[in-house]
C-alpha positions in Angstrom: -2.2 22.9 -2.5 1.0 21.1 -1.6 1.6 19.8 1.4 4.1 22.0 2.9 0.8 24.5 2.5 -1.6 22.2 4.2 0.3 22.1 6.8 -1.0 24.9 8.6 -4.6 23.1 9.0 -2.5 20.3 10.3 -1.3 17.9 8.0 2.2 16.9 8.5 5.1 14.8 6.5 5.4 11.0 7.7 9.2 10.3 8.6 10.8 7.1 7.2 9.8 5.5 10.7 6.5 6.1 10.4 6.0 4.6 6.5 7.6 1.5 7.9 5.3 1.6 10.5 2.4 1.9 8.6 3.2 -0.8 5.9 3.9 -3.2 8.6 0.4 -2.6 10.2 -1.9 -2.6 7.1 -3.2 -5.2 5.3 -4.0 -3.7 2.0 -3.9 -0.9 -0.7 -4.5 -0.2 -4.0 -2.0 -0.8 -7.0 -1.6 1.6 -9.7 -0.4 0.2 -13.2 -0.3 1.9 -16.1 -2.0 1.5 -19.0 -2.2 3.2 -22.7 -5.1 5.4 -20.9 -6.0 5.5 -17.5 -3.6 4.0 -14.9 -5.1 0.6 -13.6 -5.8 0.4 -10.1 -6.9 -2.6 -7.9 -7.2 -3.0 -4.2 -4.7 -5.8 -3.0 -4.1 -7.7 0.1 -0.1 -7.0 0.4 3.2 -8.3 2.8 5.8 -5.6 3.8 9.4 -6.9 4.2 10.4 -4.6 6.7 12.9 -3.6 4.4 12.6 -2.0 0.9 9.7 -4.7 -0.8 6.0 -5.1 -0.7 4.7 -8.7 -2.0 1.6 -9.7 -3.6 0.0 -12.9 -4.4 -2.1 -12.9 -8.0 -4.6 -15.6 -9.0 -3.8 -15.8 -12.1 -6.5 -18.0 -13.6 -6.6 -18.3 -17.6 -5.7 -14.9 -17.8 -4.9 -11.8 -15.6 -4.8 -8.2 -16.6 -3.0 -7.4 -13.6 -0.6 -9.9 -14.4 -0.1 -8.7 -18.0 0.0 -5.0 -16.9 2.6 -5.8 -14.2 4.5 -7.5 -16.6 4.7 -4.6 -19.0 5.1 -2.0 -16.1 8.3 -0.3 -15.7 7.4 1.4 -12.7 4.3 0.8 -10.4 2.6 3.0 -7.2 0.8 1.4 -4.0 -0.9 3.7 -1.9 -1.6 2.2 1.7 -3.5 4.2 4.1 -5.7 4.2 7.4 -8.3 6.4 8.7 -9.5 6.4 11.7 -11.7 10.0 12.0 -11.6 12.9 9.4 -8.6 14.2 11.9 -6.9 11.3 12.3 -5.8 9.4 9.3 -1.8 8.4 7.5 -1.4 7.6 3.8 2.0 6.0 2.5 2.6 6.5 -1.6 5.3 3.9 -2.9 6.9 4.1 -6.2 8.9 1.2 -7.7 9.6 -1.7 -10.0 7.1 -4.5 -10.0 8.7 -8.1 -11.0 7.2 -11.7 -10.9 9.1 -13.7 -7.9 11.6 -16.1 -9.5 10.0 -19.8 -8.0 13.2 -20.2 -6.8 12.9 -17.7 -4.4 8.9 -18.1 -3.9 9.2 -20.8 -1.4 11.4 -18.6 0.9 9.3 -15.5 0.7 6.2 -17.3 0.9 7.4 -18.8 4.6 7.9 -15.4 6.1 5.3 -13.9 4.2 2.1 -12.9 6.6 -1.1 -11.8 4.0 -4.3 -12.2 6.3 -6.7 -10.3 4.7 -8.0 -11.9 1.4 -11.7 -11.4 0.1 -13.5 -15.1 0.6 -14.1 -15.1 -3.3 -9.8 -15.1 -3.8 -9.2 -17.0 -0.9 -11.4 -19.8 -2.5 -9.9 -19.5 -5.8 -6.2 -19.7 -5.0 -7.2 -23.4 -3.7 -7.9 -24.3 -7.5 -6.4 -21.5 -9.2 -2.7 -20.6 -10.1 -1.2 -17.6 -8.5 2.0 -15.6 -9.4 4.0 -13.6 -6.4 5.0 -9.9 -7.1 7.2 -8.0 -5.9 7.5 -3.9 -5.5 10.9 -3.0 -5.2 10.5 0.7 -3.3 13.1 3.4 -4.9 10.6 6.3 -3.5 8.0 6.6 -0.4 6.6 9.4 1.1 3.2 9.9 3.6 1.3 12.3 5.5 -0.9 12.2 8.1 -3.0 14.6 10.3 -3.4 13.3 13.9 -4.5 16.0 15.6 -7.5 18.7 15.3 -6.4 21.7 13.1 -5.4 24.9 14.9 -8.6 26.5 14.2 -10.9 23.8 16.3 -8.4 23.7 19.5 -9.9 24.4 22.6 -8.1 24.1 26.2 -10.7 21.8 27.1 -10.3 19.5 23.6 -6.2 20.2 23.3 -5.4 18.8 20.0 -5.9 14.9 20.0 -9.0 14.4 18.6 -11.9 12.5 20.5 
């Protein structure tokens, strides 16, 4: 079903606003990159610009296939998301160019950059590790979201936000 269908049972189209809002607000998502079979897809701490990127830091180690396959991507997708209940949730697709940070501009980024949430086992490896910055240049977004019960499971007594 497409969304405009689903909307009837109360999912709705996120407005540009509400994207921003989202990828300011989350902490992580998962990375598609494609492959010569199945895309490859990795959960990832990430920083939002405000503005039309979405960084990530790699530890790179020896060797990284998320590095190599970034490097070879033409075009990547991050979907962030939240969910709160089954009736209240938002999810934000982004489609774009992926590019190593020049280390010219790394220091710059780095300073404004705000990634709080690492998994303890990356966190501990960046201290003795390499890492490469990314960057996601965003030429598309779109989201949805349901925050409210659907139409079928409002009473007067429940209205429509979801308890």
């Amino acid at each position: 079903m497409t969304v405009d269908e689903l909307e009837r049972y109360g999912m709705e189209r996120m407005d540009d606003e509400e994207i921003q809002q989202l990828l300011t607000t989350q902490d992580y998502g998962i990375l598609a990159l494609p492959t010569d079979g199945a895309p490859s897809m990795r959960p990832l701490s990430f920083w939002f610009d405000g503005d039309d990127n979405v960084y990530f830091l790699y530890v790179s180690g020896d060797s990284s296939k998320k590095e190599e396959l970034s490097r070879r991507a033409e075009i990547a997708r991050f979907l962030v998301y939240r969910i709160e209940t089954t009736f209240n949730w938002r999810s934000v697709l982004i489609t774009g160019r992926i590019e190593p940070v020049p280390e010219s501009e790394r220091p710059e980024i780095e300073e404004q950059a705000d990634i709080p949430w690492k998994p303890d086992v990356f966190r501990r490896a960046m201290e003795s590790e390499p890492t490469s910055l990314y960057r996601l240049k965003i030429d598309e977004q779109s989201g949805i979201k349901q925050l409210e019960l659907p139409p079928e499971l409002r009473t007067e007594e429940s209205g429509s936000k979801p308890n």
